[in-house]
N, C-alpha and C positions, 0 to 999 in steps of 0.2 A: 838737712844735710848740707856741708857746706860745700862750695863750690871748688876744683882744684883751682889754680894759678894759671894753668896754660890751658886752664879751656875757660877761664871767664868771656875772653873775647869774641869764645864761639857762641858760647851760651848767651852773651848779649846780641851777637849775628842774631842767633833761633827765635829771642825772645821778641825783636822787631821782625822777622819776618812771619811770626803766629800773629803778631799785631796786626798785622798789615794786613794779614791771610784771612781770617777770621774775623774782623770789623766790617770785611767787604763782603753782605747778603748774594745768597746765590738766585742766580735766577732760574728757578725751576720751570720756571716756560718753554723753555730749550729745548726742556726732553718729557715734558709731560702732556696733558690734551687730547682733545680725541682727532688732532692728526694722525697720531700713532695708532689710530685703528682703522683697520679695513673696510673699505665702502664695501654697498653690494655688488657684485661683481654684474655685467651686461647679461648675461646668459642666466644669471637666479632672475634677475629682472624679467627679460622673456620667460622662465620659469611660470614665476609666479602671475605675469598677462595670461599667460596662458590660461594656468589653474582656474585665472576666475571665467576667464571666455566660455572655461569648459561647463560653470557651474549650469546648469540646467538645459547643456545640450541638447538632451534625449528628451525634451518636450516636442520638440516639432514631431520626432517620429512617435512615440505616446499618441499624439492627439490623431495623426493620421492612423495608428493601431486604433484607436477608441471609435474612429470615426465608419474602420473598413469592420465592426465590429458589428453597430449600428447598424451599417446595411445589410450585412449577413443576416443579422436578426431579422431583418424586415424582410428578405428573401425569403428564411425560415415561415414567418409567418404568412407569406401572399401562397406557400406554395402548400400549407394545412388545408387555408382556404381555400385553394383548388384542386385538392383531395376530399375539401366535402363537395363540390363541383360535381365531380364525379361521381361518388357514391348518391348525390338527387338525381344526377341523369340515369346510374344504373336501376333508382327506385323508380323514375317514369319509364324506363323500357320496360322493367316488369308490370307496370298496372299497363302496358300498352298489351302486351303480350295477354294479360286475364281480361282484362277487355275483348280482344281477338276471341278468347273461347269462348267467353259468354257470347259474342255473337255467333260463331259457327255452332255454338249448341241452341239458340233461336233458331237460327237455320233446319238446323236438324227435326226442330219440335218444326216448322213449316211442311218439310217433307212427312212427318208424319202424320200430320194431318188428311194425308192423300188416302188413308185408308178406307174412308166412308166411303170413296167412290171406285176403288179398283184394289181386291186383295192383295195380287199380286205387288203393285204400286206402295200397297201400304207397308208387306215388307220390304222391300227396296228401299222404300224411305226411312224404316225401324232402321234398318242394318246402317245406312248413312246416319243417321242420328246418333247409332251406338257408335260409329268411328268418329265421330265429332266431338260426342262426350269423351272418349279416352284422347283425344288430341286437345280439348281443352284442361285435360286433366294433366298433360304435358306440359302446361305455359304457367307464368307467373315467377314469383321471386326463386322460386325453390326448385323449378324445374330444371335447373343445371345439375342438380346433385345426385342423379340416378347416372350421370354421365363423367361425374369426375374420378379420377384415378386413384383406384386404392392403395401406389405407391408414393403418391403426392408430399404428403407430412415427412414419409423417411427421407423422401428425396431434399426436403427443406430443412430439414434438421441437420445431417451431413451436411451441407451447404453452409450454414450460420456455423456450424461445429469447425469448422475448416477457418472461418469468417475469422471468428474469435480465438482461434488459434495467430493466428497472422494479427489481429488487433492486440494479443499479450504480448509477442514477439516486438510490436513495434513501441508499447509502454515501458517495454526493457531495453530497447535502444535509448529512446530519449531518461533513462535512467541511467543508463551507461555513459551517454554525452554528461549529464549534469555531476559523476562522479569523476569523469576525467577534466570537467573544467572547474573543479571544486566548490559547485555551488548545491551539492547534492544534500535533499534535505529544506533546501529553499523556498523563498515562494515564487521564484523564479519557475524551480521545477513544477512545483503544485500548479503555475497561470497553463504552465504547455501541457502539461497530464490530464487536466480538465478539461483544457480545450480539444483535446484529441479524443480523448475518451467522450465528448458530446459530438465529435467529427464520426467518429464512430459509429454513435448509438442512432446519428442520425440516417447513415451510409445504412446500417446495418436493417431498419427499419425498411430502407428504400427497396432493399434486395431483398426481404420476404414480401414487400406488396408486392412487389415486380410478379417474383412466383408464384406467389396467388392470384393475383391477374390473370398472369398465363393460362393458367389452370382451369380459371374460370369462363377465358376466353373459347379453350377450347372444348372445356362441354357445354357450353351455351352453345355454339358450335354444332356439336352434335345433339343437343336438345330439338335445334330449330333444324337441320336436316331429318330429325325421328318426325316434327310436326309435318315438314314438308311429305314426306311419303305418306301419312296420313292422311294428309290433304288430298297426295292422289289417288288415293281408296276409295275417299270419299267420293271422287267423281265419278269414279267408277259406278260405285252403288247410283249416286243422281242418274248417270245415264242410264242403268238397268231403269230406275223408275220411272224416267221418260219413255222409254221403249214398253212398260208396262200400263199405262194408262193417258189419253190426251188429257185429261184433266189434271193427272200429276203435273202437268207441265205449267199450269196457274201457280202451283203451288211451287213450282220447281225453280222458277220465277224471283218467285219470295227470297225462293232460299238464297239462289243466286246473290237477290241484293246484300242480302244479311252476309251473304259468305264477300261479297267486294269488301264489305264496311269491313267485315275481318281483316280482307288483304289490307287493306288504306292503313286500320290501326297495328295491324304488323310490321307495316314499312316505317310507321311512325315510330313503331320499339325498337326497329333498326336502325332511324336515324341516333335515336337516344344515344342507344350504343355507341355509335359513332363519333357523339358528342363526347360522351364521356372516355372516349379513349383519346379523345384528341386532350380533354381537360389533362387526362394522365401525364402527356408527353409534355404539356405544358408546366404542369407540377415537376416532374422530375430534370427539368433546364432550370425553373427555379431555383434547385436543390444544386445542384450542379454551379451556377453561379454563386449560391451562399457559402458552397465549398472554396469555388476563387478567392473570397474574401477571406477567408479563415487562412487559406496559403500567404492572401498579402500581410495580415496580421503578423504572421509571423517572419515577414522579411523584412517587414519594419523593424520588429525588436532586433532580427541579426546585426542591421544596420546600424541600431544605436550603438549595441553589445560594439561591435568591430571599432566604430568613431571613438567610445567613449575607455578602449583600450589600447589602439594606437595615440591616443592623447596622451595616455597615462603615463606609456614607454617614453615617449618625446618630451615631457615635463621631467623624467626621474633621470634623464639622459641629460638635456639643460642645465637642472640644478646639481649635479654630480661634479661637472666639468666647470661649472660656476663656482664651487666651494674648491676644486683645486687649484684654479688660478684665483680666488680670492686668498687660499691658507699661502698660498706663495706672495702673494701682495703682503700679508700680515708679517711671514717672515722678515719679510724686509725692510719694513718698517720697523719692526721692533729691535733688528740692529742696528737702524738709525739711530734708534732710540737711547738703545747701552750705547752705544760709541760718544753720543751726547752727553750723558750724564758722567759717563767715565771722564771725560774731558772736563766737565762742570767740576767732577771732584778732586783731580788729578793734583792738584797745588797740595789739598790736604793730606794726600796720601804721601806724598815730598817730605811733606814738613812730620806725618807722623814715623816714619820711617829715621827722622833727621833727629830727631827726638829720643826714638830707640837709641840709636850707636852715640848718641850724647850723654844718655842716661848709664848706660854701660859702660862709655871711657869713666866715667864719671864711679862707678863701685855699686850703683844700684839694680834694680832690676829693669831690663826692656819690659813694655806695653805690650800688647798684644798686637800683633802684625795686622795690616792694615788690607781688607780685603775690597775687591773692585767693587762696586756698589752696583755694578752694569754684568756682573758676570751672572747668569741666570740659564747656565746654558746654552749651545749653540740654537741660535733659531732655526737657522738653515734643516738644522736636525730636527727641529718640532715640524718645521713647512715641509720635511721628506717624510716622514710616518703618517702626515694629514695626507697627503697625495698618496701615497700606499695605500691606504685606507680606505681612501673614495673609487680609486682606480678598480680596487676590489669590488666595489660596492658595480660602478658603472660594469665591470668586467660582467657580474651577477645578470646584470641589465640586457646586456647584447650577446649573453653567451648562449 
C-alpha cells in the first residue's frame, strides 16, 4: 500500500523513532527477581522457633509420669509383701493359741491323775480336765468362726455394690472429659481408664480386707474372752480339787506349771496378733502412697496436655499475623513491580498507538490496541482478601 504525500513525513518520523525504540534491549531486571517477593515476615519466624522448641516438650513430663509410675508399682508391691506379713503372723498366733490348749489339756490330764489318791479330788480334776478339753477346742486357726457375724458377707457386698457404683460413675466422667475435649476413643482415654480402673481394683480390694479384718478381729475378740471365762472354771474346779485331797495339790502343781506354759504361749499369740495388725496398717500407708503416685501421674500428663496447647494457640496466633503483614509486604512489592515494567514498556506502547492512527489516516486497518503489560489487577485488592482471610482465620484462634 502506498504511502499518501502528506503523511510521508510522518511515516519516516515513526519509522526512525521504531528504529531507535526497538534496537534498544529492555532491561528486564528492573521489574523482575526475587526482590519482588516477600521475605518471611519476623512473627512466621518466631512461629516456626517456636514449633520446633516445641517438638518433644512433653518428654520431661513423660519421663517424670513413667518414673511416678515406677514407684507406685514398687509401693504396690512392698505392700503385697506385707499383706503376707501379716497373714504368717496371724498363722503363728494361731499355732500359739493350739499350742496353749494342748498344754491346758496336759494340765488337765495332770489333775486327773489325782484320782488314785482322793475320789473326790479325782472328779474335781475329771471336771477341770473336761473344761480344759472344751477350751482348747476353742483355740487354733478356726476358732474365730463360731464368733463371727452372720450379717458380715451382706454387710460386704452392699459396701463394694455402692463401691462400684461410684467407680462406674467416675469411668463416665473421665469418658465425658475425653468426649468434650475430642480425643474420645483415644489412647489417651484407654492410659486414664486403665489406670483408674487398676486405682480401683486396688482401693476396692483394700476395703474388703479392711472388713474382713474387722470381722475377724472382732470374733477372735470374743473367741479369746469365751477361752478366758473358761479358764476361770477351770480354777474353780483346781480349787475344788485342792480343797479335796493334799495329794491333789502335787499334782495340782503340775497342772499349774503346764497351765503358766499355756498363759506364756497365749501372750505370745497375742503378741502375733499385734504384729500382724501393726504389719496391716503398715500395708495399707503403703497403698495409700502408691495412690499419691498414681495422682502425680496424672498431673504431669495435665501439664504437658496445658504447655503443649497453649504453645499451639501462641504459634497459630504468630503465624496468622505473620502472613498478614507479609501478603501486605507482597502487595507492595508487586506494584512496585507493574509500575516498573509499565514504565520499561511505555515507549512501545507510544509508538504502537502512533502506529494505529498512522495506519488509519493512511486507508488501512489499526492493530490491535496496545494493553499495559503491568495491569494484573490491583494488588492492593489481592493484599486486602489475604488479610480478610487470615483475620478470619486468627478471629477462629481467639474467639
Amino acid at each position: 500500500m502506498s504511502v499518501p504525500d502528506y503523511l510521508e513525513n510522518t511515516v519516516k518520523d515513526y519509522a526512525d523513532q521504531a528504529a531507535a525504540a526497538y534496537s534498544a534491549p529492555i532491561n528486564t531486571d528492573v521489574f523482575t527477581g526475587s526482590q519482588f517477593v516477600a521475605g518471611e515476615d519476623p512473627l512466621q519466624t518466631q512461629a516456626i522457633n517456636m514449633a520446633q522448641q516445641g517438638v518433644g516438650s512433653y518428654a520431661p513430663y513423660l519421663q517424670a509420669a513413667q518414673a511416678a509410675q515406677a514407684a507406685g508399682a514398687g509401693q504396690l508391691g512392698l505392700a503385697g509383701q506385707t499383706l503376707g506379713g501379716v497373714y504368717g503372723a496371724l498363722g503363728q498366733a494361731g499355732a500359739g493359741f493350739n499350742k496353749a490348749g494342748q498344754t491346758l489339756g496336759q494340765a488337765g490330764s495332770a489333775y486327773g491323775g489325782m484320782g488314785q489318791f482322793q475320789a473326790a479330788g479325782a472328779g474335781a480334776a475329771q471336771g477341770a480336765a473336761n473344761i480344759a478339753g472344751g477350751a482348747a477346742g476353742m483355740t487354733g486357726p478356726n476358732a474365730y468362726k463360731a464368733f463371727m457375724s452372720p450379717y458380715q458377707q451382706q454387710v460386704i457386698d452392699a459396701t463394694l455394690a455402692e463401691y462400684d457404683k461410684q467407680g462406674a460413675a467416675g469411668a463416665q466422667a473421665i469418658k465425658d472429659q475425653a468426649v468434650a475435649s475430642g480425643n474420645f476413643g483415644g489412647g489417651r482415654e484407654g492410659a486414664q481408664l486403665g489406670e483408674y480402673q487398676a486405682n480401683r481394683l486396688a482401693d476396692r480390694a483394700a476395703l474388703q480386707s479392711s472388713m474382713l479384718q474387722e470381722g475377724f478381729g472382732q470374733a477372735n475378740q470374743l473367741a479369746q474372752q469365751n477361752f478366758a471365762n473358761q479358764g476361770a472354771l477351770f480354777g474353780m474346779q483346781q480349787g475344788l480339787g485342792n480343797m479335796a485331797s493334799n495329794l491333789f495339790s502335787q499334782q495340782g502343781q503340775m497342772g499349774a506349771a503346764q497351765q503358766g506354759l499355756a498363759g506364756a504361749q497365749q501372750s505370745l499369740a497375742n503378741a502375733q496378733l499385734g504384729r500382724g495388725q501393726a504389719i496391716q496398717g503398715l500395708s495399707a500407708a503403703q497403698q495409700g502412697l502408691a495412690g499419691a503416685y498414681g495422682n502425680q501421674i496424672n498431673q504431669q500428663f495435665g501439664l504437658s496436655d496445658f504447655q503443649r496447647q497453649g504453645m499451639g494457640q501462641d504459634i497459630s496466633a504468630l503465624g496468622s499475623m505473620g502472613a498478614i503483614r507479609q501478603g501486605l509486604t507482597q502487595a507492595q512489592l508487586t506494584a512496585e513491580q507493574n509500575r516498573l515494567r509499565t514504565g520499561a514498556y511505555e515507549p512501545y506502547g507510544r509508538l504502537t498507538q502512533f502506529g494505529n492512527v498512522l495506519t488509519g489516516l493512511g486507508g488501512g486497518y489499526a492493530g490491535q490496541q496496545y494493553q499495559d503489560p503491568g495491569s494484573g489487577g490491583s494488588p492492593f485488592q489481592a493484599a486486602l482478601g489475604t488479610a480478610t482471610g487470615l483475620a478470619g482465620l486468627y478471629g477462629k484462634i481467639f474467639g
